[in-house]
MILUM-480548 format. One record per residue (C-alpha): x, y, z; residue in three letters. Coordinates in steps of 0.5 Angstrom, whole numbers, padded with zeros to 4 digits, always signed. Layout:
N
XYZALA/...
END
This chain:
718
+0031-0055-0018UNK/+0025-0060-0016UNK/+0031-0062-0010UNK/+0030-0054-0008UNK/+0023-0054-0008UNK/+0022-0060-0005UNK/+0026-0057+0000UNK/+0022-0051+0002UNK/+0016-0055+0002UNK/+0019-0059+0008UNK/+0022-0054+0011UNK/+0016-0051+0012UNK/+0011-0056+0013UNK/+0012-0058+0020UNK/+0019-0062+0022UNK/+0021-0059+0028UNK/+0016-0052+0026UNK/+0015-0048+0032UNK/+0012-0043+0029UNK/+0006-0040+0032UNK/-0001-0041+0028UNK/-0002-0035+0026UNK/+0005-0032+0024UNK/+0006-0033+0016UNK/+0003-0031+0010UNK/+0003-0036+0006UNK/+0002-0039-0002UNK/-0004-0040-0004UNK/-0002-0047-0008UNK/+0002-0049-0002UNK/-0004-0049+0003UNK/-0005-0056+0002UNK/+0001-0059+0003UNK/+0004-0054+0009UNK/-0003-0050+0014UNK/-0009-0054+0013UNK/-0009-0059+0019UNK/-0007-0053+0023UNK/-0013-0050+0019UNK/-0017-0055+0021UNK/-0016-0055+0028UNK/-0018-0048+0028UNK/-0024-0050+0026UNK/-0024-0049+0019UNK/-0029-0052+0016UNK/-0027-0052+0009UNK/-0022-0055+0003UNK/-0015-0052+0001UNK/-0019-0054-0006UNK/-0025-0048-0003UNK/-0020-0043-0003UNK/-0016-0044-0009UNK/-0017-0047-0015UNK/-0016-0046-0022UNK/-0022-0051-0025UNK/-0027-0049-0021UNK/-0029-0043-0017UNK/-0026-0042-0010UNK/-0026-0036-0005UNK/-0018-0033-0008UNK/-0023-0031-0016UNK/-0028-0026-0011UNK/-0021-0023-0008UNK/-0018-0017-0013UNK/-0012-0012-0012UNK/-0015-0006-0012UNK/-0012+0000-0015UNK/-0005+0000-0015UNK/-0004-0002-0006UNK/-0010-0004-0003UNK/-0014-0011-0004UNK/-0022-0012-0005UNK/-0027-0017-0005UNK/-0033-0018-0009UNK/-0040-0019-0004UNK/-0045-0021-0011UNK/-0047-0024-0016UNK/-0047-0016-0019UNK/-0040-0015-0018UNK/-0041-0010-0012UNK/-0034-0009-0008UNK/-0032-0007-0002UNK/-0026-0005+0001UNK/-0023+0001+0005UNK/-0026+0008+0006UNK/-0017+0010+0005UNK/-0016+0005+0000UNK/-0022+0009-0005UNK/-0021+0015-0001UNK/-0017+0018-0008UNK/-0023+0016-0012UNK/-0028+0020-0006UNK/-0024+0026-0006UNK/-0024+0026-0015UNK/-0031+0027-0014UNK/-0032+0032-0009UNK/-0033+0038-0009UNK/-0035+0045-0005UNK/-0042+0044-0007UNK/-0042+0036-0006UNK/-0037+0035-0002UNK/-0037+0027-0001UNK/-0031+0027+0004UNK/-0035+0031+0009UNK/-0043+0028+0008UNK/-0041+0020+0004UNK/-0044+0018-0002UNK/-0049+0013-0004UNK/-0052+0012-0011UNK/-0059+0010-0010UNK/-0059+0008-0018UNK/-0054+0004-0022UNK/-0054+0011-0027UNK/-0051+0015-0021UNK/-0045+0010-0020UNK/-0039+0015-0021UNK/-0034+0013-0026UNK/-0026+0013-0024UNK/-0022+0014-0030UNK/-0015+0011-0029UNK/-0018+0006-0024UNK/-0017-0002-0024UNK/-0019-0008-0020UNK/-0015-0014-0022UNK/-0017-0022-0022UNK/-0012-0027-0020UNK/-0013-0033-0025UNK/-0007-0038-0022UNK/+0000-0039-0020UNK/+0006-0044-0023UNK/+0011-0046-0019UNK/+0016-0043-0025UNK/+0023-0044-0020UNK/+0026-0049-0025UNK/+0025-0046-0031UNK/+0028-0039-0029UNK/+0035-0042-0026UNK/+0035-0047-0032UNK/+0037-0041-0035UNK/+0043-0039-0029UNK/+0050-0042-0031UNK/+0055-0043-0026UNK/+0061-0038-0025UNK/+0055-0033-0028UNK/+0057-0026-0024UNK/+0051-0024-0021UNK/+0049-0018-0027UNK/+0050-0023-0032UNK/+0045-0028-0026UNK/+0040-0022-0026UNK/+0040-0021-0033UNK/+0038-0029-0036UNK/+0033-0029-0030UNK/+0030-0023-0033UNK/+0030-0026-0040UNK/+0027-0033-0038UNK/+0022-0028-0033UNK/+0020-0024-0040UNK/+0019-0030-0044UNK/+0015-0033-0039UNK/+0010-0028-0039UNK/+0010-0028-0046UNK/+0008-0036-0046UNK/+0003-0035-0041UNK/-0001-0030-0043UNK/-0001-0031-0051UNK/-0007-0030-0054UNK/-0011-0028-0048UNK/-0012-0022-0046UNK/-0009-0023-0040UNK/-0002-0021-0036UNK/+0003-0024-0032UNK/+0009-0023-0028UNK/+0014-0027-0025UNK/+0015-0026-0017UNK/+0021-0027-0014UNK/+0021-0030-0007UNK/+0026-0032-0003UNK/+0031-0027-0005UNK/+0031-0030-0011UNK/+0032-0036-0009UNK/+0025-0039-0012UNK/+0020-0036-0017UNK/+0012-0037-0018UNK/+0009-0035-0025UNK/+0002-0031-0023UNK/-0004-0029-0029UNK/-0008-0025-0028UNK/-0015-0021-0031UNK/-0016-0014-0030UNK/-0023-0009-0031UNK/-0022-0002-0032UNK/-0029+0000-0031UNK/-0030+0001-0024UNK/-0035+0006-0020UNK/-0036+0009-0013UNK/-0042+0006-0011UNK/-0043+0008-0004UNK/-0038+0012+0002UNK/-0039+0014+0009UNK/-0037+0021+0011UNK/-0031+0021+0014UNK/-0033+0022+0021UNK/-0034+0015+0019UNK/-0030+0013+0015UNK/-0025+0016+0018UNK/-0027+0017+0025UNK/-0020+0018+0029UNK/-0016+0020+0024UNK/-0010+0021+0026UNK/-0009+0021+0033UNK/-0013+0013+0032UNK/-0009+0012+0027UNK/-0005+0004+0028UNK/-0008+0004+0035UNK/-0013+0000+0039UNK/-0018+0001+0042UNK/-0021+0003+0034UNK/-0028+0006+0033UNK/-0027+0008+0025UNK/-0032+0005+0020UNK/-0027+0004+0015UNK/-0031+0002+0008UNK/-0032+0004+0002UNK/-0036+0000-0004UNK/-0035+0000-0012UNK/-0038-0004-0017UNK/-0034-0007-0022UNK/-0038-0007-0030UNK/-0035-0011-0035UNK/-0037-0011-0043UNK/-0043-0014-0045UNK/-0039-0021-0047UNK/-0036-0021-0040UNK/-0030-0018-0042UNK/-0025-0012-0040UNK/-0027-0006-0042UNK/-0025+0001-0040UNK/-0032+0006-0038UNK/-0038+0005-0043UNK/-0045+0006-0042UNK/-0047+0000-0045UNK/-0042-0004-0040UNK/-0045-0009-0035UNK/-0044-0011-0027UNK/-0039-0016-0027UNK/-0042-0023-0027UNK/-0037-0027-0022UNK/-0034-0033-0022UNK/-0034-0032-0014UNK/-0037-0027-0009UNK/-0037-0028-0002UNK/-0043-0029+0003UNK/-0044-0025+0008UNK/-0045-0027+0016UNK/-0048-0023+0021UNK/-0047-0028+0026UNK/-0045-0026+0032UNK/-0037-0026+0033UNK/-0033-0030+0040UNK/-0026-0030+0042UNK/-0022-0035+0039UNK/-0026-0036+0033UNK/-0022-0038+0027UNK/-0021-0032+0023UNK/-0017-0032+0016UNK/-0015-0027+0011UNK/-0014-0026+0004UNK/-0010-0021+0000UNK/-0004-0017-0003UNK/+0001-0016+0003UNK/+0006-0011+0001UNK/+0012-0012+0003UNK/+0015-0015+0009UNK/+0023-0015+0012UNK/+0022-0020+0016UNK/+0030-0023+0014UNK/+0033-0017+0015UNK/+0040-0017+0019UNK/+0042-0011+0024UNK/+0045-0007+0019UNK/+0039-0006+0015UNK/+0035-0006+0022UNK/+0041-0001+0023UNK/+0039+0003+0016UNK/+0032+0003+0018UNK/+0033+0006+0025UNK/+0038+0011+0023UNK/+0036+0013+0017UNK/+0029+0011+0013UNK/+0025+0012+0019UNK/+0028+0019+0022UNK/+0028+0023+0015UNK/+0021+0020+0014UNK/+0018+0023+0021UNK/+0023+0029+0020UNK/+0021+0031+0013UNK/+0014+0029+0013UNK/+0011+0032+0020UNK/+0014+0039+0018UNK/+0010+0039+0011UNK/+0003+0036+0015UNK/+0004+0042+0018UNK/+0004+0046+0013UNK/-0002+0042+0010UNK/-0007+0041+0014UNK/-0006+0050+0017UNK/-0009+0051+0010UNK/-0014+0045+0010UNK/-0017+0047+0017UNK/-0018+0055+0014UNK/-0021+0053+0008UNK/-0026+0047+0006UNK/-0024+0048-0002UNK/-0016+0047+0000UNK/-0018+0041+0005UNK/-0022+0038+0000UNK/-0016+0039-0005UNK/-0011+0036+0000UNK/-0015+0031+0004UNK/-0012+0025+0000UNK/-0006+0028-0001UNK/-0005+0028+0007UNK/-0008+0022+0008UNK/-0004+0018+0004UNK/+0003+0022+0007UNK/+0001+0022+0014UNK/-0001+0014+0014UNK/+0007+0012+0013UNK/+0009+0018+0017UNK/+0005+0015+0024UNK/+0008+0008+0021UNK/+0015+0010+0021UNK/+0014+0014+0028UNK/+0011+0007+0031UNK/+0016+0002+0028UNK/+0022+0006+0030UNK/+0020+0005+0037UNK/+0018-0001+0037UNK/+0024-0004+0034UNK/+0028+0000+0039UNK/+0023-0002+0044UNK/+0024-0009+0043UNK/+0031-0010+0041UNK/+0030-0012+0034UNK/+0037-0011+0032UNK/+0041-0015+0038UNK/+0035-0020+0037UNK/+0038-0020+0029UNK/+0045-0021+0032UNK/+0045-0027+0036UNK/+0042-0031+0029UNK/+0048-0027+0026UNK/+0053-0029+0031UNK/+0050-0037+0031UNK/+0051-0036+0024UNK/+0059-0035+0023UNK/+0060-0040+0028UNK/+0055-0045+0023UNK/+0058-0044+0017UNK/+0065-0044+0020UNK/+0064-0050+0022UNK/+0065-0053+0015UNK/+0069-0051+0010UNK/+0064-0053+0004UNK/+0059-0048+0008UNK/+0064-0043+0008UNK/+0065-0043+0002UNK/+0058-0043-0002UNK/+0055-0037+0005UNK/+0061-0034+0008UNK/+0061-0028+0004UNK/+0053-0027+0006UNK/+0053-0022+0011UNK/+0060-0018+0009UNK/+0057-0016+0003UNK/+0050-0014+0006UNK/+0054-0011+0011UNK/+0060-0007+0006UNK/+0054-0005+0001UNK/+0049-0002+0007UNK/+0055+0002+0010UNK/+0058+0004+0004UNK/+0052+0007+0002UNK/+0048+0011+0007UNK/+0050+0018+0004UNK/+0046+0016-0002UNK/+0041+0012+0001UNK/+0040+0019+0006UNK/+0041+0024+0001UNK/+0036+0019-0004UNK/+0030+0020+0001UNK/+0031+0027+0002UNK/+0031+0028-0006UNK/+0024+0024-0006UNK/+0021+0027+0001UNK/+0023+0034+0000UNK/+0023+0036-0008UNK/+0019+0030-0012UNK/+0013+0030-0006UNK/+0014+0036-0002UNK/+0015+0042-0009UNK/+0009+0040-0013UNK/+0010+0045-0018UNK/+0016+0042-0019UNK/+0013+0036-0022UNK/+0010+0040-0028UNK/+0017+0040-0030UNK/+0016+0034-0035UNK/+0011+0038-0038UNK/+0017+0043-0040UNK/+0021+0037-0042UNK/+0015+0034-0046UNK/+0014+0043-0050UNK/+0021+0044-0050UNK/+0022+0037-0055UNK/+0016+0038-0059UNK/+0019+0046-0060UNK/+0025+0043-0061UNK/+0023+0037-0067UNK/+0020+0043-0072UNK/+0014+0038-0073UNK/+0008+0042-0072UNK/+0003+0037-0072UNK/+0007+0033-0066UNK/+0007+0040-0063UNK/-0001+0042-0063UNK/-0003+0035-0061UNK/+0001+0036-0055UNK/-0001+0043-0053UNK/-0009+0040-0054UNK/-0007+0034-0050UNK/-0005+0039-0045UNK/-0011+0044-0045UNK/-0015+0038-0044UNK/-0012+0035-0039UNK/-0008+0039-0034UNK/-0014+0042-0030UNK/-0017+0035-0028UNK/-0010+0031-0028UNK/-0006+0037-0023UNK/-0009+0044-0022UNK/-0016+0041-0019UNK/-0013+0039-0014UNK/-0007+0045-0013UNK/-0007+0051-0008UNK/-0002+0055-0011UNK/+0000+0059-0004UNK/-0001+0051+0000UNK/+0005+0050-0005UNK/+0009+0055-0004UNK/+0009+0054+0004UNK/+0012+0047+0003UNK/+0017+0048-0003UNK/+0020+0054+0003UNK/+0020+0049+0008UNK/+0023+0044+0004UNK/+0028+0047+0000UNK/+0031+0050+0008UNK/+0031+0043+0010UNK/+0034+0039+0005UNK/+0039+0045+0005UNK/+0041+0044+0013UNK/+0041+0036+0013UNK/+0044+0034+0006UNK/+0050+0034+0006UNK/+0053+0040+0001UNK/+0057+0037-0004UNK/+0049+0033-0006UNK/+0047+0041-0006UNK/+0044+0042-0013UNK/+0047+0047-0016UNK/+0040+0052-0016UNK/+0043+0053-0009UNK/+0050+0057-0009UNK/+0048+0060-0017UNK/+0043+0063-0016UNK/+0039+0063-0009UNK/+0046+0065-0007UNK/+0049+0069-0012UNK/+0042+0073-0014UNK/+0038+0072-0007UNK/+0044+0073-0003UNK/+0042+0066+0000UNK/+0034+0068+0002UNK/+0030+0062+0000UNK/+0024+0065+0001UNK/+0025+0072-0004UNK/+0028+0066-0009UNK/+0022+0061-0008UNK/+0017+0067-0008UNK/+0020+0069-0015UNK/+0019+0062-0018UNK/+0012+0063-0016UNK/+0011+0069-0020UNK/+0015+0068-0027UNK/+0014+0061-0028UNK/+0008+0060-0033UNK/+0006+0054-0029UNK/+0005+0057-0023UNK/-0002+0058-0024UNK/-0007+0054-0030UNK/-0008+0061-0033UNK/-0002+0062-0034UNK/-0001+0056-0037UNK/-0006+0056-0041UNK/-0005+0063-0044UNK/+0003+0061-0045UNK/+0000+0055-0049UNK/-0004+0060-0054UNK/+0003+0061-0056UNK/+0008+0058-0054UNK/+0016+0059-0054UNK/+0022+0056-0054UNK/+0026+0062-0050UNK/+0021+0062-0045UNK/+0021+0055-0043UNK/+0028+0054-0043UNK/+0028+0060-0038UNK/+0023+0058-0034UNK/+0025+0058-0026UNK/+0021+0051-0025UNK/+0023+0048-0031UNK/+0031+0051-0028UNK/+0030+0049-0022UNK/+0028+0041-0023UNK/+0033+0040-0029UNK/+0039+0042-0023UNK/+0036+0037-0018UNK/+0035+0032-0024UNK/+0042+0032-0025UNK/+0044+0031-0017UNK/+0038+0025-0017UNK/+0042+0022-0023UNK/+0049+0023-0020UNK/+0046+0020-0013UNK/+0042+0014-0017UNK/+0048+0012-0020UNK/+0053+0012-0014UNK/+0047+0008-0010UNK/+0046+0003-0016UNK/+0054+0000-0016UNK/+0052-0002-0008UNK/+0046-0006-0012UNK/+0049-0012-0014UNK/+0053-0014-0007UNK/+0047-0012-0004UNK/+0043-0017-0007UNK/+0047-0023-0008UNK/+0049-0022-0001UNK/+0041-0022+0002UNK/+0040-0028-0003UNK/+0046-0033+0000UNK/+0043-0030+0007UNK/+0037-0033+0005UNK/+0039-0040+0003UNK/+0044-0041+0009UNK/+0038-0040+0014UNK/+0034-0044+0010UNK/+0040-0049+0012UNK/+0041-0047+0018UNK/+0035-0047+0022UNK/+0030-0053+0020UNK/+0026-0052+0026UNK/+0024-0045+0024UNK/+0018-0042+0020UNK/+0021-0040+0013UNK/+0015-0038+0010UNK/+0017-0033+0004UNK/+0016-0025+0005UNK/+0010-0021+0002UNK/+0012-0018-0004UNK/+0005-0016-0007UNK/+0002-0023-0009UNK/-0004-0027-0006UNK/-0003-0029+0000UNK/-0007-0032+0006UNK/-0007-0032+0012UNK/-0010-0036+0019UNK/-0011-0034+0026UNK/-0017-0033+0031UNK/-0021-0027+0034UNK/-0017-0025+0040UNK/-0016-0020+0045UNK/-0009-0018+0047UNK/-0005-0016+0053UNK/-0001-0009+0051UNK/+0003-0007+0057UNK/+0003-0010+0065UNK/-0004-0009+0068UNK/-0008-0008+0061UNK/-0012-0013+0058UNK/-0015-0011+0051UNK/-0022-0015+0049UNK/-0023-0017+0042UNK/-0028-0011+0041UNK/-0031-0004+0041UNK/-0038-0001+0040UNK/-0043+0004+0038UNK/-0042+0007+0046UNK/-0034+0007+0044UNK/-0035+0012+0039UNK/-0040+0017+0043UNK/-0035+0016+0049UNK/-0031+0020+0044UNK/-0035+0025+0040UNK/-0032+0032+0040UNK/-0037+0036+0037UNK/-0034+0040+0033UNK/-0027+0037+0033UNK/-0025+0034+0026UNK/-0022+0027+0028UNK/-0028+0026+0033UNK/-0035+0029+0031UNK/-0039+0025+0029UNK/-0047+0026+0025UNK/-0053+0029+0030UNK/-0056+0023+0025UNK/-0052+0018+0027UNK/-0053+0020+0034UNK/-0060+0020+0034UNK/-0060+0012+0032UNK/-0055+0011+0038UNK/-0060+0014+0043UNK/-0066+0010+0040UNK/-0062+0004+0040UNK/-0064+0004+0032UNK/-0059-0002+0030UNK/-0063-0007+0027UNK/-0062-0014+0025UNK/-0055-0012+0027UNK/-0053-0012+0033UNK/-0050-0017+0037UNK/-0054-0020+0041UNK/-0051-0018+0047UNK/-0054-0012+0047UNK/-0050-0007+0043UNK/-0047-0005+0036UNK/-0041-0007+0034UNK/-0036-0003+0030UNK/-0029-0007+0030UNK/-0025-0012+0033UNK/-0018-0015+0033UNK/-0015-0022+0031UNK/-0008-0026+0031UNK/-0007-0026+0023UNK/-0001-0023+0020UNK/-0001-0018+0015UNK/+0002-0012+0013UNK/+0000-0005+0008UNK/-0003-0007+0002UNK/-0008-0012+0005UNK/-0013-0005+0007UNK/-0019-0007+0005UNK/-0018-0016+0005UNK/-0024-0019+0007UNK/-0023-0023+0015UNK/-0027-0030+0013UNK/-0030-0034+0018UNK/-0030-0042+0018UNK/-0035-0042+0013UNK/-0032-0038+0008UNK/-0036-0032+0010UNK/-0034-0024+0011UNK/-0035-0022+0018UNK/-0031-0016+0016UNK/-0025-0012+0013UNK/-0018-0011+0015UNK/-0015-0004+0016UNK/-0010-0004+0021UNK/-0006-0006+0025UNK/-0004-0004+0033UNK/+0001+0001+0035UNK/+0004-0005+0040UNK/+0007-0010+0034UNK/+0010-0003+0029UNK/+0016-0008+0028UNK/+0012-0013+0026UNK/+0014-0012+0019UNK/+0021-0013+0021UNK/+0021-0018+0027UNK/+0014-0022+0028UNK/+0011-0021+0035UNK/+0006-0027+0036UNK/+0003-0025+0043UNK/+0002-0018+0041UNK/+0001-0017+0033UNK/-0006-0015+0032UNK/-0010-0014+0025UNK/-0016-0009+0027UNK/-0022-0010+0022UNK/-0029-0006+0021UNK/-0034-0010+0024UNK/-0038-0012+0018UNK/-0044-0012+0021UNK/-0043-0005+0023UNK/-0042-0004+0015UNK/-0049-0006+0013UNK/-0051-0002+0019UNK/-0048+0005+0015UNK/-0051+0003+0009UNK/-0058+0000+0011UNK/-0060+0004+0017UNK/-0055+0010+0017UNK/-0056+0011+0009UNK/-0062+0009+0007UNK/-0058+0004+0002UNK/-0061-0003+0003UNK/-0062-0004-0004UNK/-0054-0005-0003UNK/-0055-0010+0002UNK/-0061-0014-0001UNK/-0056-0015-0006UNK/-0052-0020-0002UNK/-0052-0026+0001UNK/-0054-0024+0008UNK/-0052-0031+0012UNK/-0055-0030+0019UNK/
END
């Protein structure tokens, strides 16, 4: 396996590599050996060693995964933490209220006792990465079929974790890269006691919304800021008063120096997950499948939502995240559509298929370790469209648009511990319960909101799907009893259900019986869609396996056959860096767009009253009186965002944009409507990061808010 590691480094080091700069995420330890020179002539001005290192502190201990889908970075030595105004945006509406609604105003803690705990959030440390390819396949024995191939890498992955983290209080996990053609083992530390320490209001933080949402030119101050505690040995802790700030063993300097095109500009962070080996029958899949249901499904429930946020500021409160976070990928999906259909990502794919028949036709040995790659990835993708399509609408249309229909887990859970006899398992149950269901659920529920998305839903997953995947609900009782009026029979289940309402609840909890749950029409309604999910789960999993086989022998045969070409492996949630420069970019004949915007960007589209573009008379006022303090740029204006060439995806929201020097000069939130098909086929002359403009951060936070206890924290470089 050494030969195949040995190989990749080779590959990707530089024979024949025509990659653009900027393209690639790429593997922290691998730095040395594969992107510093080009690093260098970019000019960066320090090590490999600087960013990652396991025996001395580097720039990759102050970055952090943040929650569950964000990346953050640590800016002191008291463990403050700065990351997207969407990536805490969860955190921003749990504390909100009708009284103190901090979406619409911001928050700021002027001491560290008004930092606001956030139970269930976490920040998570990279401690190191092993190269553990040899030690995983070691464990794969020729004529293995590929279940038994899968099931001894998961041995050898769970051992592995094992080993790293025994007597530590650590955790590991073993990535595959590559299509599982290779694996890196990552540790990691995670803190539990995380607390929200400052956030603009969203006609900041979310300036634009919608209609701004992946595009350029960007205007949005898109920052929140956290602090990080930890016990007082340093250790994690969850929540305590006694916890201490979080001594790093890195924290980012802060650079308010002015910013110039083609500046180096880097980026570290946790990239979700890219596709960027995908043959056209999963580019076909995307196109005819994910994306259209996506847009289809989600656009109708947006419009259900916001109908009711926009009337009433307790249901927009209640629902801001939630829409946030449904709205986000429905935009995503509209632009990566027509951005694969606009630039021919399928036929693009096809010609490298086509040199790769006629490659691996070309000797028998070839053909007989690769040649089956592309039928299997092309029987498996075609054969499962029914499901794969009926699985989509199951997800988008029951699970996340019938949020009633997610209390059923706790009909199941009453339902057992009825059923078991055993009182004690019963009442603890049942206070568990009283005690949790109000934050955990009805907080942030309106039941009428609900009602209006599960008619719409139970419509349309009745009109797209084909009938043979209809639950049986359908014809047994909105047919037979309803005479097929979805609307009587979705009214109905809002009014007999005990879950309906948490009043309801709590006094069917005083008493709980087992005939009323096993009668309840949310509890009847979610065991028959149960039953399909099931049915289709099953019927896409026996495509698994052909399909994994095929994109893993996909993978190594373009690794063989294109030597010249970049192979650099795709995001899969684990650190990675990226390297580029600040540029502008030319979207379309005629129109150049620079590298940056401004304060006056923001006033030119200001539309009092208008929730996606109204702005404060506060932030107006300094405007006028050109009140920017130190950091303006010497041009003469105030900066908000800019553009550069680096390579991200999701998941690195909130990743820190360094300079040369090691310095934050911004936070990456975006990337441009031009290149949506980034994820899939990288666009050199289009792709752009857009990133708040940190100097405009500190300007929110000391001139704005009145919070530069926040700012005096950091090491300001000027």
């Amino acid at each position: 396996m050494k030969k195949l590691t040995l190989t990749l480094i080779i590959l990707l080091s530089g024979l024949g590599f025509k990659a653009f700069p900027d393209e690639g995420m790429w593997l922290l330890p691998l730095i040395e050996k594969l992107n510093i020179g080009k690093m260098t002539e970019l000019g960066f001005k320090l090590t490999a060693e600087d960013i990652y290192s396991v025996n001395r502190a580097s720039l990759k201990d102050a970055i952090v995964i943040f929650g569950g889908g964000c990346t953050g970075e640590i800016v002191s030595p008291e463990g403050l933490l700065l990351t997207n105004h969407h990536c805490g945006y969860g955190q921003i509406q749990a504390h909100s209220s009708v009284e103190h609604d901090y979406l619409k105003d911001g928050f700021w803690a002027m001491t560290r006792e008004e930092e606001l705990p956030n139970p269930g959030l976490s920040v998570t440390f990279l401690v190191r990465i092993e190269d553990v390819t040899d030690k995983i396949l070691s464990a794969v024995k020729e004529g293995m079929s590929e279940t038994e191939r899968n099931n001894a890498i998961n041995a050898a992955r769970l051992e592995l974790q094992r080993s790293a983290t025994k007597g530590t209080w650590y955790n590991a996990t073993v990535a595959s890269f590559y299509n599982g053609n290779q694996f890196y083992l990552f540790v990691y530390e995670r803190f539990y006691d995380v607390r929200l320490v400052g956030a603009p209001p969203s006609s900041i933080g979310k300036f634009g919304f919608d209609t701004d949402n992946w595009e350029w030119p960007r205007h949005t101050g898109d920052f929140s800021v956290f602090r990080v505690y930890t016990a007082p040995d340093g250790k994690p802790a969850p929540y305590s008063k006694e916890n201490v700030p979080l001594k790093p063993r890195h924290f980012l300097p802060v650079s308010i120096k002015d910013l110039n095109k083609n500046d180096f500009a880097m980026i570290l962070g946790y990239p979700g997950r890219t596709l960027r080996y995908y043959t056209s029958y999963e580019v076909d899949e995307l196109l005819k499948i994910t994306h259209p249901n996506r847009i289809k499904i989600r656009g109708l429930r947006q419009d259900i939502l916001m109908a009711d946020m926009q009337a009433d500021p307790k249901v927009n409160i209640q629902y801001a995240s939630k829409y946030s976070g449904s709205s986000n990928y429905w935009k995503y999906s509209i632009g990566q559509k027509a951005g694969l259909e606009r630039l021919d990502v399928k036929a693009k794919k096809q010609k490298i298929e086509e040199q790769f028949n006629k490659w691996v036709n070309e000797n028998p040995e070839r053909k007989a370790k690769y040649g089956e790659a592309l039928t299997l990835i092309k029987n498996s993708i075609e054969k499962r469209a029914e499901y794969a399509h009926t699985q989509q609408y199951l997800s988008e249309c029951f699970r996340q648009g019938c949020e009633i229909l997610a209390l059923n887990q706790l009909a199941t859970s009453l339902i057992s511990a009825l059923k078991s006899g055993d009182e004690k398992r019963l009442t603890d149950l049942v206070n568990n319960i009283k005690n949790n269901i109000s934050e955990s659920f009805y907080k942030d529920y309106n039941p009428p909101t609900d009602k209006k998305s599960v008619k719409a839903m139970m419509r349309l997953y009745r009109e797209d799907v084909p009938a043979k995947f209809h639950p049986d609900f359908y014809t047994n009782v909105i047919d037979r009893k309803y005479k097929g009026n979805i609307d009587k029979f979705v009214d109905d289940l809002f009014a007999k259900s005990v879950f309906s309402e948490q009043s309801k609840l709590l006094a069917f909890l005083d008493n709980p019986s087992l005939k009323v749950l096993e009668n309840d029409p949310v509890y009847l309604t979610a065991t028959s869609i149960n039953k399909v999910s099931n049915e289709v789960s099953n019927g896409l999993s026996q495509y698994d396996s052909d399909l994994l086989k095929g994109r893993r022998l996909w993978m190594a045969a373009l690794m063989e056959m294109m030597p010249d070409k970049t192979q650099y492996p795709d995001a899969n949630s684990t650190m990675r860096l990226t390297y580029g420069q600040i540029l502008d970019y030319d979207p379309r004949d005629g129109v150049t767009y620079k590298y940056y915007t401004t304060l006056k960007g923001v006033m030119e589209k200001y539309k009092p009253g208008d929730y996606e573009f109204d702005v404060s008379q506060r932030l107006i006022d300094l405007y006028n009186r050109k009140e920017f303090g130190r950091y303006a740029s010497p041009k003469g204006y105030m900066p908000v965002c800019f553009t550069t060439n680096n390579d991200i995806t999701g998941g690195n929201s909130g990743s820190p944009v360094i300079n040369a020097n090691g310095e934050l000069i911004g936070l990456a939130f975006d990337g441009n409507w031009e290149a949506m098909s980034g994820d899939v086929a990288y666009e050199p002359e289009l792709q752009r990061t857009i990133a708040v403009d940190i100097r405009y951060v500190l300007w929110v936070m000391d001139i704005y808010a009145g919070a530069r206890h926040l700012v005096d924290e950091m090491k300001i470089v000027q």
